[in-house]
N, C-alpha and C positions, 0 to 999 in steps of 0.2 A: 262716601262710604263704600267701603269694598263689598260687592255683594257676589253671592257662589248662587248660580242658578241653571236651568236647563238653556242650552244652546243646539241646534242641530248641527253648526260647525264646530269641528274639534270638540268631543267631548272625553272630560278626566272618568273613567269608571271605578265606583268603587263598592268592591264584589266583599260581601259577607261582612258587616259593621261588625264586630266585635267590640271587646276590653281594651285590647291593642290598636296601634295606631295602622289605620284602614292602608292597602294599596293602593294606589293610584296608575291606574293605567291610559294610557291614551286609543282613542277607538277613531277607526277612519274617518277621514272626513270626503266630505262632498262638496267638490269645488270646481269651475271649470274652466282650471289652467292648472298647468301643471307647477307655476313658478308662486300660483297665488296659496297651494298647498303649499310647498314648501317655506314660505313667507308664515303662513298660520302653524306650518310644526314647529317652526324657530321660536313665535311667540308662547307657544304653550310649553316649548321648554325651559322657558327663561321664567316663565311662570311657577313653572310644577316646584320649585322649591319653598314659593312663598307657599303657594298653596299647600302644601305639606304641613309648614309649621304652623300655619293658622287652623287648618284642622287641628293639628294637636293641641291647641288651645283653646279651640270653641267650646265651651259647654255645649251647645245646641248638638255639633257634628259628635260629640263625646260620648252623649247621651242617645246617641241613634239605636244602638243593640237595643235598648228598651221601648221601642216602637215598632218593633215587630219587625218589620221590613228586612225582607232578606236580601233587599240591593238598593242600594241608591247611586242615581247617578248624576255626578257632580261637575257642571261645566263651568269653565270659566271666558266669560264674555269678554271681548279688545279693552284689555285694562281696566278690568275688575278685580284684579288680584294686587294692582298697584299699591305702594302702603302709605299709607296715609297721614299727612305730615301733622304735626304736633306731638302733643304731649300727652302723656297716659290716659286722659279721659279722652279724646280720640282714640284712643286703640279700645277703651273697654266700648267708646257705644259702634265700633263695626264689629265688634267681637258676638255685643247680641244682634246685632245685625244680618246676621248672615244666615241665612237661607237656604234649607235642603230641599232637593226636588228628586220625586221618582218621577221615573220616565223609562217609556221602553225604550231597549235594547234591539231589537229589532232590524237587518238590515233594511227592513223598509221606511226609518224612519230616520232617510236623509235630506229630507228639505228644505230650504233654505230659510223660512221663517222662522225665527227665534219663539220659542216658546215661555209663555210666562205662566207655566203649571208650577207650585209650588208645593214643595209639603212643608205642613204648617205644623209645630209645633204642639204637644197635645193644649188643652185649654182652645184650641181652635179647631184643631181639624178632626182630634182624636179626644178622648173623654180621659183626664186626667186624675189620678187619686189626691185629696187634700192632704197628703205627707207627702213631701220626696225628701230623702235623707242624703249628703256625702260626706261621707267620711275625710277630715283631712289630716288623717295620721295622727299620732299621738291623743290626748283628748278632743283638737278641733273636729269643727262640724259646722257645716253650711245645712240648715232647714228650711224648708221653705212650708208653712204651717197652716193651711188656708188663706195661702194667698201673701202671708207676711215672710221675707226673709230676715232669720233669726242665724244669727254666727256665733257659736259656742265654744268659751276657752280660747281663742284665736293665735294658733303661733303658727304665725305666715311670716315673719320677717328675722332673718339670722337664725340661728341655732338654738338650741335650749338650753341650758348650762348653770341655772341657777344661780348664777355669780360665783361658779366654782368649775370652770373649764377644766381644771388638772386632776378633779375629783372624775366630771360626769358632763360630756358633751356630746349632743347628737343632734341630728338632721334627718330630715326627711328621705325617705327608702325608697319610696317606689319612683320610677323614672317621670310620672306623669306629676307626681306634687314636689317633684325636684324642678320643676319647671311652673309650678304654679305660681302665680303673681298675686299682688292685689288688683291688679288687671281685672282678671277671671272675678273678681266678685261681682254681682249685682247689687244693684243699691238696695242698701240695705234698712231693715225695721227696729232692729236689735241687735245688740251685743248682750249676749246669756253670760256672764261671769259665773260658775262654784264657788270656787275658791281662793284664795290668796297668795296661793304659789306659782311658781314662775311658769311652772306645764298649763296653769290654769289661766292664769294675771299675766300673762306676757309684756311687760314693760314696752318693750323694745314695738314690739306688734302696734301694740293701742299708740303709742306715740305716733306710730304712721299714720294709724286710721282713721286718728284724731284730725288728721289735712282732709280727708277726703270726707269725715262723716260725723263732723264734728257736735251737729245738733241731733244723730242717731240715738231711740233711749240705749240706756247704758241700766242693765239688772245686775245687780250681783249682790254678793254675801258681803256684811259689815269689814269682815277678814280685807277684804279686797279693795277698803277706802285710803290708806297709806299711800297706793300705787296709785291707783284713778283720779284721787281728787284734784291733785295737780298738775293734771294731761292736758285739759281746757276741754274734758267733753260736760256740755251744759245740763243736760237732760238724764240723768242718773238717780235710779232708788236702789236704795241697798233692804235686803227683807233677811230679816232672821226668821228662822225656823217660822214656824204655823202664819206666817203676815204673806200676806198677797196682793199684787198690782196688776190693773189691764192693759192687757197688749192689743187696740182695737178692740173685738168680742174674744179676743183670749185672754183667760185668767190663769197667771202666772203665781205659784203658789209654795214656797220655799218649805222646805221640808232638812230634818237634821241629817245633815253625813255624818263623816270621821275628824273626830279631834285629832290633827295633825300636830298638837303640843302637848304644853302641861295641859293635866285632867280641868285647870280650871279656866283652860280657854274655851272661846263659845266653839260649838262643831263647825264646820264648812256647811255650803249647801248641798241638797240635792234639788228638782225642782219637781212640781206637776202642772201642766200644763191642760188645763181642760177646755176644749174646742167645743163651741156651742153647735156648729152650723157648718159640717153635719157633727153629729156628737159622737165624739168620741176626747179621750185621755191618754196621755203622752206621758210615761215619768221617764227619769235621766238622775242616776247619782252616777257619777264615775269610777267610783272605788269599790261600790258593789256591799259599801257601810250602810247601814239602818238601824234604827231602832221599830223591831217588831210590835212594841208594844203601843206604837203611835204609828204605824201601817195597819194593822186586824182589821178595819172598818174602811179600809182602801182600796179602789181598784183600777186599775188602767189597761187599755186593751194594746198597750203600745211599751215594752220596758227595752230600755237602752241602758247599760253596763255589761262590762267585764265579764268572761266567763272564765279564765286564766287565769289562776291568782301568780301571782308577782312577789318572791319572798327573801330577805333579806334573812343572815344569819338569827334566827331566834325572832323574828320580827314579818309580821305580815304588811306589804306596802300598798298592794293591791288585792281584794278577794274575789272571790269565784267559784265555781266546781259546785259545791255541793249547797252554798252561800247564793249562788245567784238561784239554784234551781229553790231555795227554800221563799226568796224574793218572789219568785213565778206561784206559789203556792198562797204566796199573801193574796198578792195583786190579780189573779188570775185572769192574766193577757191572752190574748190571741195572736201576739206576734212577739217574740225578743228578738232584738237588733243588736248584735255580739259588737265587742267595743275591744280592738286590738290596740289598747294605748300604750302598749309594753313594745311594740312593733315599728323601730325606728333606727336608723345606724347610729350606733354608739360607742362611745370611746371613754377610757377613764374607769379608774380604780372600783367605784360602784357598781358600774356597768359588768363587769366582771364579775361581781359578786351576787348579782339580781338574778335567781333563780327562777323560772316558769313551771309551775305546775299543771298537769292538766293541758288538755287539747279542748278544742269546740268540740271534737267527734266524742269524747269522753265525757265532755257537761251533757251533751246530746241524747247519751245512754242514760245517764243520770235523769235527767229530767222526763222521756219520755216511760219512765216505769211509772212515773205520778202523772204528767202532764200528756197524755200521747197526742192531744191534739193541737196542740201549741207548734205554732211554726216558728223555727231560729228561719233569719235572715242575716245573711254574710255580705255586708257592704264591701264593695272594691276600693280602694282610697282615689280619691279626685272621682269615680262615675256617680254620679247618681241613683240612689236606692229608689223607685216608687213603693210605697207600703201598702198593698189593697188593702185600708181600713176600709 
């Protein structure tokens, strides 16, 4: 397994973790021959490109800006950086594999002893909140929910298109889930299905993840059994509206979205998700659809949907604005987590005609004349959101 850890010869420095993919610079080393340094800048040159890309792919190194640490410093040890021969699950288990360490900076800490000070992940070294959210564009989302990772909507493999490329095709935007894999998952607890369309039901996606996670439970809306049932995943409940299933000590609890057909199909879902330990409630519809009259007696401290609505000539696709902050008024959370599922490069005739209304800065106004203490939180797509529930 390739591991990134502190070294006192040659080390890679990397100054100020951000959102963006960190610098990597090389810092003196301490050797004594002049040919046995230039032998060691050879191999960390030949390195620094692996190293590069595997940072851009670690979750662990991705998620550094949210632990605080204003430097981390990242060496790589005689063929640690080496890549690792097989097939995809070798790449995903050095992927969590991999190891950050602070360490000073210091020119007095040129010694020859390799150092095996590590920084450890929160859940070990740091105190970690029971939510961390990522956004993976469009409706996906990787959660990890006390302890269970939950994957919601999943479209990681090919484009979106409905089965109508010439109408509406798109792909992922930002440079870091242009590059995400099914690599980058962790094994996973769940697959959360809504709905029964292809942003939500990704055919193409489940087909894959079916190889790799084939006995994972599989939740989703009845909408969604045409596509599922004959993937070969084993472990699947479908819940209509008010029916609920456990996920471990999570009770998963299907709630009515938006009729995407005739008035006499059943709605899509939305979900609540209530955490025993510690307590708190999760809700998630994606359209920003409800019936108010079956939320009144509801609460959750955690709402995830849309704040942008998304509108089609004479036709609402997505709601928001004025819809999501009447949501916040039901539910009365203590954090909304904005949902840019409108937010993806796209091509074709609808695309064209899909108008955005409203900004986050604009719900923002909106909701703080009612709500002022409610916190929005703006996920980055592919980093990791922690939610201080």
């Amino acid at each position: 397994m390739a591991c990134l850890h502190v070294c006192s010869k040659g080390m890679l420095s990397l100054h100020h973790v951000s959102h963006s993919l960190p610098l990597l610079r090389c810092r003196p080393i301490a050797s004594s021959s002049q040919q046995q340094h230039e032998q060691h800048q050879q191999h960390i040159a030949s390195n620094r490109i692996r190293v590069l890309s595997f940072a851009q792919h670690s979750p662990l190194l991705r998620r550094a800006h949210h632990y605080h640490h204003p430097r981390l410093v990242v060496a790589v040890a005689a063929g640690a950086a080496t890549e690792e021969e097989g097939g995809g699950s070798g790449r995903r288990r050095r992927r969590r594999g991999v190891r950050m360490a602070a360490a000073s900076t210091s020119p007095q800490n040129t010694g020859t002893a390799e150092s095996t000070i590590s920084f450890e992940p929160p859940g070990k070294g740091e105190k970690r909140t029971p939510l961390e959210m990522t956004h993976l564009e469009g409706n996906s989302w990787l959660w990890e929910v006390a302890g269970l990772q939950i994957l919601v909507d999943p479209v990681l493999v090919g484009n979106l298109d409905f089965g109508i490329p010439f109408l509406y095709d798109a792909a992922k935007k930002s440079k870091l889930m242009k590059e995400y894999n099914l690599d980058d998952l962790p094994p996973l607890d769940c697959i959360l299905i809504t709905q029964g369309y292809d942003d939500h039901c990704h055919k193409r996606t489940l087909q894959a993840l079916v190889k790799r996670f084939s006995d994972v439970r599989v939740i989703a809306s009845p909408n969604a059994k045409s596509i599922i049932s004959d993937i070969g995943y084993t472990n699947i409940v479908y819940l209509e509206p008010s029916e609920s299933t456990m996920l471990g000590d999570i009770k998963i609890r299907a709630t009515a979205g938006p009729v995407l057909g005739p008035p006499w199909q059943r709605p899509e879902n939305g979900y609540f998700l209530e955490v025993r330990e510690p307590d708190f409630v999760l809700y998630y519809e994606p359209h920003c659809v409800f019936e108010q009259a079956k939320l009144d007696h509801e609460h959750a401290d955690v709402i995830v949907t849309p704040v942008v609505k998304q509108v089609l000539p004479g036709y609402t696709l997505v709601s928001g604005q004025d819809d999501a902050v009447q949501l916040a008024k039901i539910l009365q959370p203590k954090f909304i987590v904005t949902l840019k599922n409108g937010d993806l490069e796209s091509q074709g005739v609808l695309s064209w005609i899909v108008v955005e209304k409203g900004t986050v800065q604009s719900f923002k106004s909106l909701l703080y004349k009612s709500l002022p203490d409610v916190e929005v939180l703006e996920p980055e797509p592919g980093v990791p959101l922690q939610v201080p529930i």
